[in-house]
C-alpha positions as CSV (number, residue, x, y, z in Angstrom):
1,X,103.5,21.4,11.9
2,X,104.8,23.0,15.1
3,X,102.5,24.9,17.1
4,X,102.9,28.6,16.3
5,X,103.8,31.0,19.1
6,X,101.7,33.6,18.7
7,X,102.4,37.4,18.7
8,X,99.1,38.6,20.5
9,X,99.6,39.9,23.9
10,X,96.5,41.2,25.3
11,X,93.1,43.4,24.6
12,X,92.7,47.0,25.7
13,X,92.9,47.1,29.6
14,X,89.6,47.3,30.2
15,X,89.0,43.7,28.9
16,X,90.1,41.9,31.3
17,X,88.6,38.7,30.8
18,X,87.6,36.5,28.3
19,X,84.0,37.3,28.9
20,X,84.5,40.7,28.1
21,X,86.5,40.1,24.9
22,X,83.8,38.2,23.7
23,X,80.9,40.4,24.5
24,X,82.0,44.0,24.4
25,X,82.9,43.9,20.8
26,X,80.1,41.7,19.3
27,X,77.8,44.0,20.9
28,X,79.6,47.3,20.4
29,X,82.0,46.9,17.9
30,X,81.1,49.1,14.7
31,X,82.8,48.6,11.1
32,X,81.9,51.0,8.6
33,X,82.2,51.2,4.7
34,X,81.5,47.8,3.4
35,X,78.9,48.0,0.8
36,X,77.5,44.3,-0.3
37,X,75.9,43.3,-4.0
38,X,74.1,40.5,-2.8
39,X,73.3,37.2,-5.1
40,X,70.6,34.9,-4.6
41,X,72.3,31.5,-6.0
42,X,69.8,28.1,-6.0
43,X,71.0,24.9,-4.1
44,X,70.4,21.6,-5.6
45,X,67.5,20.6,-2.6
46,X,65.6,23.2,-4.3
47,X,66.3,25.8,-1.8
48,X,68.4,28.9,-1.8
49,X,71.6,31.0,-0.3
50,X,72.1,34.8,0.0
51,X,75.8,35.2,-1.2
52,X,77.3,39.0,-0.3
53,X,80.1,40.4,-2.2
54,X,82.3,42.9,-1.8
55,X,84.5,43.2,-5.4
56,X,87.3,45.1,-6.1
57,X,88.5,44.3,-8.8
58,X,91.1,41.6,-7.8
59,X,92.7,38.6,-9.1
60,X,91.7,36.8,-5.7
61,X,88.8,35.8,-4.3
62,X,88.2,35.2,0.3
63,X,84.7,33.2,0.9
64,X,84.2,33.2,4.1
65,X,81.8,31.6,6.7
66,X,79.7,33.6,9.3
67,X,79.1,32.3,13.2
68,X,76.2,30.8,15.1
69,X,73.3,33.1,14.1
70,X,75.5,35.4,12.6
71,X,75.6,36.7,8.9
72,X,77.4,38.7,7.0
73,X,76.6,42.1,8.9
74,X,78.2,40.9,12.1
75,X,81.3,42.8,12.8
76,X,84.0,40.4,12.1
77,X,82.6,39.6,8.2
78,X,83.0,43.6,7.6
79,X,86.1,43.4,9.4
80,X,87.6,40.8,7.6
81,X,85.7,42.6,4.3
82,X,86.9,45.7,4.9
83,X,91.0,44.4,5.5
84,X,90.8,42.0,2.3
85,X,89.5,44.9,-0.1
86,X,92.1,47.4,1.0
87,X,94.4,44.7,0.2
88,X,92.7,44.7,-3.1
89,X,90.8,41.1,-2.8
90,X,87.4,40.1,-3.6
91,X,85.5,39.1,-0.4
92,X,82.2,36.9,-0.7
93,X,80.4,36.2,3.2
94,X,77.8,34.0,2.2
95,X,74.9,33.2,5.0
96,X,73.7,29.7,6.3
97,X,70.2,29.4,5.6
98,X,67.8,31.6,7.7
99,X,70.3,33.6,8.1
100,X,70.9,37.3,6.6
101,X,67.7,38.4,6.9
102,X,65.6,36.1,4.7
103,X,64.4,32.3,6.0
104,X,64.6,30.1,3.7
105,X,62.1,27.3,2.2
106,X,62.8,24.0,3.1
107,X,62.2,22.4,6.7
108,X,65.9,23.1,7.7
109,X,67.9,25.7,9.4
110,X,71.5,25.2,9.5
111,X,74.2,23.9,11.6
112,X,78.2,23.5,12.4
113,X,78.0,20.7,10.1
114,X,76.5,22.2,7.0
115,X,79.3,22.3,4.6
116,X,77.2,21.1,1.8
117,X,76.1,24.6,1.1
118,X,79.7,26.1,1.4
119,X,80.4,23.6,-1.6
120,X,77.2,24.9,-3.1
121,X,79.3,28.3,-3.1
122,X,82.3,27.4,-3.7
123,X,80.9,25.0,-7.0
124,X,78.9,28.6,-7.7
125,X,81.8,30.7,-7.9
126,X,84.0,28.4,-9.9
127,X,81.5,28.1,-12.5
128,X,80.8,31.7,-13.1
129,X,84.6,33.5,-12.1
130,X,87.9,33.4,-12.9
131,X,89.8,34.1,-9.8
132,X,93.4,33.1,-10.0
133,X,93.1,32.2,-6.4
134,X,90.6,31.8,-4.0
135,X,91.1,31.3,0.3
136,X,88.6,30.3,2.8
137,X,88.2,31.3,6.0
138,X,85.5,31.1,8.4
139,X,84.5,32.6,12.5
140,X,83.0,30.5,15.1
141,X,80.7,28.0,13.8
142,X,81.7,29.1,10.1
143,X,85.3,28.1,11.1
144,X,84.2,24.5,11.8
145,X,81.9,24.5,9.0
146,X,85.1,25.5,6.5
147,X,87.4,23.1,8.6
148,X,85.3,20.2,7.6
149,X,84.6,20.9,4.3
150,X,88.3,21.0,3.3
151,X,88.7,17.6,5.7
152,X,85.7,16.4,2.8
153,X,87.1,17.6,-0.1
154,X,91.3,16.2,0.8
155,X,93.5,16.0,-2.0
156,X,89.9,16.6,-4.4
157,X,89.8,20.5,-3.3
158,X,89.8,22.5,-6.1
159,X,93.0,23.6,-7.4
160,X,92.0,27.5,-6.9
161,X,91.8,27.1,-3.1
162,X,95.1,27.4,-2.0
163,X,95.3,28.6,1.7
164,X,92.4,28.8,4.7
165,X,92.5,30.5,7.9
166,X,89.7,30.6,10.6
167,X,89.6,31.6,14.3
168,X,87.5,30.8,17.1
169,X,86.4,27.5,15.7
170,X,84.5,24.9,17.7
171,X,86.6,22.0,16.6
172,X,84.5,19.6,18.3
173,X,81.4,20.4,18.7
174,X,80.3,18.3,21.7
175,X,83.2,20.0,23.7
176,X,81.7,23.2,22.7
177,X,78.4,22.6,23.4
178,X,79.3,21.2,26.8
179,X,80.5,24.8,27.5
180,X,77.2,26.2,27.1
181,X,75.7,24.0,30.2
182,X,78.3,26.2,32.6
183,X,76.9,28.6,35.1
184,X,79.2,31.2,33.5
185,X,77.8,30.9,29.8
186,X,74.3,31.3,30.8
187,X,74.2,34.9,28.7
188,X,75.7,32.9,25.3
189,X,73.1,30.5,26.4
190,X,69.7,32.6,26.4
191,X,70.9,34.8,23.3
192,X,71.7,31.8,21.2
193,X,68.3,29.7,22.2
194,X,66.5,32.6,22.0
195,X,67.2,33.3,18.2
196,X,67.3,29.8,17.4
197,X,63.7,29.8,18.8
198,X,62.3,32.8,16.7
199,X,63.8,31.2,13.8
200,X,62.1,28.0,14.6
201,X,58.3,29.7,15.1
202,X,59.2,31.5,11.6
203,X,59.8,27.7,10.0
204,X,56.2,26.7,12.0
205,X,54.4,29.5,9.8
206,X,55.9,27.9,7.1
207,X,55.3,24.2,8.1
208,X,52.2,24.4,10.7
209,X,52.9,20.6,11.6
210,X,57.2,20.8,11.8
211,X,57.3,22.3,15.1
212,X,56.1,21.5,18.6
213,X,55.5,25.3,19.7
214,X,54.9,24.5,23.2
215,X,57.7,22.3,23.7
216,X,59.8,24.9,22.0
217,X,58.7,27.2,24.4
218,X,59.6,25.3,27.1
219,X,63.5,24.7,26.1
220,X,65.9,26.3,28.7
221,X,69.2,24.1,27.5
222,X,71.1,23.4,24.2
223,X,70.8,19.5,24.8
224,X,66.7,19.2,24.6
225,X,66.8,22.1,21.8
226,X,68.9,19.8,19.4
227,X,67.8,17.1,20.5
228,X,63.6,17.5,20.0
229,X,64.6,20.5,16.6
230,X,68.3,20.1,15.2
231,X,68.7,16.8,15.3
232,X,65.0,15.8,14.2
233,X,65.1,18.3,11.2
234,X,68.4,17.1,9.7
235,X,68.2,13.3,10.6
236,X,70.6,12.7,13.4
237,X,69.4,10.4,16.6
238,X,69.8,13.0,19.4
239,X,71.9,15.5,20.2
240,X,74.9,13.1,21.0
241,X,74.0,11.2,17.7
242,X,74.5,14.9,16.0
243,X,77.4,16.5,17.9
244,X,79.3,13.6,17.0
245,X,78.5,12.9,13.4
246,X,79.5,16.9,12.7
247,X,82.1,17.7,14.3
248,X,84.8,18.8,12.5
249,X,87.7,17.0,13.6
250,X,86.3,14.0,12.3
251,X,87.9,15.3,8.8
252,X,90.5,17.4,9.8
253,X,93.2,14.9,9.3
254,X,92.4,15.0,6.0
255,X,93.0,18.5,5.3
256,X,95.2,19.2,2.2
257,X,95.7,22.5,2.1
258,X,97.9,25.3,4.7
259,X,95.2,25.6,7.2
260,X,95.9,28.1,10.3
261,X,93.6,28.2,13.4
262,X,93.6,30.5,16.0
263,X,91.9,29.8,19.3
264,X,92.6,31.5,21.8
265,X,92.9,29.7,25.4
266,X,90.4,31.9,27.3
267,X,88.0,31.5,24.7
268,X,84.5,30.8,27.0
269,X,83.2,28.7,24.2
270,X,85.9,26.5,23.2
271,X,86.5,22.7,25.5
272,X,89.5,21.3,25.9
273,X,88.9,19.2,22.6
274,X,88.8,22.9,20.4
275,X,92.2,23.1,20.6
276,X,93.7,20.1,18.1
277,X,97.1,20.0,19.3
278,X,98.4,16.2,18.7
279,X,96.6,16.9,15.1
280,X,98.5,20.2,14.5
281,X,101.9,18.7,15.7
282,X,101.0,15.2,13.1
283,X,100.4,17.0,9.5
284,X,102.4,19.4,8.1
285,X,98.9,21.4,6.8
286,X,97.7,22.0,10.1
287,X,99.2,25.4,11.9
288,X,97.6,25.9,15.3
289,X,98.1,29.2,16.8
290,X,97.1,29.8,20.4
291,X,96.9,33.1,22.2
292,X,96.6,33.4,26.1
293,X,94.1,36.0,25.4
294,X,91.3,37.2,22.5
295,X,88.0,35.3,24.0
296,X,85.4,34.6,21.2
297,X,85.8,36.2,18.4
298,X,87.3,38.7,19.9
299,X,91.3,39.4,19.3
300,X,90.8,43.5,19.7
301,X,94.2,46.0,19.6
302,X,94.2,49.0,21.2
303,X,93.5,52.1,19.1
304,X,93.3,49.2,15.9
305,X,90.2,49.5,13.5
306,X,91.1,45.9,12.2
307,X,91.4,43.1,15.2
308,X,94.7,40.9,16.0
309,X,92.3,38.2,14.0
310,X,92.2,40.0,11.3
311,X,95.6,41.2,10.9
312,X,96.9,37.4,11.3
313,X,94.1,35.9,9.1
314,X,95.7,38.3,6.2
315,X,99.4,37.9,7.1
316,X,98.9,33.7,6.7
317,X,96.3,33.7,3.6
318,X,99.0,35.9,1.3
319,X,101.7,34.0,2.3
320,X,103.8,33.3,-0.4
């Protein structure tokens, strides 16, 4: 498909930079009245997943996939939550292992890659529903992780998943992760590694001999950390070895479904390679929508509860 224009202009004037449209609403942004049921389903490693639902009552069903050491508290799950159940769809955020408040009980975290467990969900919720439809979508590293599992799945996806949207998405993940070596990214940097590493001394109560606390310790850059701890614990080479056999856009072209992605070009976390423009203008399922402005996981509108993200996630997923 074409590359969409896109309607979004800018944030309220007192973002006025990407760095501030990223980090004034994930530290500041409040969404109120979502109330979760939360599931506990098993996967087949013999592990498990916290899945949180918000039901309404509806026909239709949004799973959607949470960011880098995000769940489904962070403010763009309730705000996507809250838009889909005025709407009156079902919305189920499920969180990546560790995530969500409970570690889990194998020697793994989670990564961009980890689209096994969304199938896990996804297999869950057609065995024991009946939604006449059912969209994904996914934020930051959920986006990638929902963009490769519909690359996986092609023409196999089941026939209840229809449409996906997902913004902010680290398409490749080695042109993302370069971003985090700038000068200008050190804040991402140090509150990403230093989440990963609590997370990582909770797994070396669990497994005394798993984890090299003093090394860990010592990690000041995302190369060395998935390199000696993410790749080791989920069997890639390196960090290289990992970053490429991941990424998303490895399966992208194999996307079946209507599949919007909005990234916006000021985005501090996104390379060059995020934005899959050749791919978007070469299949008809790809839509690519890219907005001068919104940062990461930003998008906000002045005097909006509900984000320019939001709104546009909605518009495409009921599309007719």
């Amino acid at each position: 498909m074409p590359i969409l224009p896109s309607t979004y202009q800018r944030p309220p004037a007192y973002l006025f930079n990407g760095h501030l449209e990223t980090i004034v609403p994930s530290l500041l942004r409040k969404v109120t009245g979502v109330d979760y049921i939360r599931e506990k389903i098993h996967t087949p490693d013999g592990d498990f997943l916290n899945l949180d639902w918000s039901k309404v009552g509806g026909e239709k069903l949004l799973i959607l996939s949470h960011g880098l050491e995000g769940d489904s508290r962070r403010h763009y799950a309730l705000g996507l939550v809250k838009i889909f159940n005025q709407q009156g769809i079902d919305v189920l955020v499920w969180n990546n292992r560790t995530c969500g408040g409970e570690i889990n009980l194998k020697p793994i975290l989670y990564h961009h890659g980890s689209s096994y467990d969304l199938d896990t969900v996804v297999s869950h919720v057609l065995g024991q529903s009946s939604y006449r439809e059912i969209f994904l979508s996914g934020v930051s590293m959920g986006g990638a992780q929902t963009l490769k599992y519909l690359g996986e799945k092609g023409t196999d996806l089941p026939i209840q998943i229809t449409r996906a949207a997902v913004y902010s998405a680290p398409c490749n993940l080695a042109s993302s992760a370069a971003t985090l070596k700038l000068r200008s990214n050190l804040f991402y940097k140090n509150r990403f590694l230093g989440k990963l590493k609590k997370k990582l001394e909770a797994k070396a109560v669990q497994f005394p001999d798993l984890i090299d606390l003093d090394l860990l310790r010592n990690v000041q850059d995302f190369d060395t950390f998935d390199t000696q701890f993410t790749a080791k614990l989920h069997g890639f080479k390196d960090a290289a070895d990992f970053y490429k056999s991941v990424s998303a856009d490895n399966w992208m072209g194999e996307i079946a479904i209507p599949a919007l992605i909005i990234n916006a070009l000021n985005d501090p976390l996104l390379g060059p390679e995020c934005y899959p423009t050749k791919l978007a203008e070469s299949r008809s399922t790809i839509f690519l929508e890219m907005p001068r402005r919104g940062g990461h996981t930003g998008f906000l509108l002045k005097e909006q509860e509900f984000t320019f993200g939001e709104f546009r996630i909605l518009e495409f997923l009921n599309e007719v």
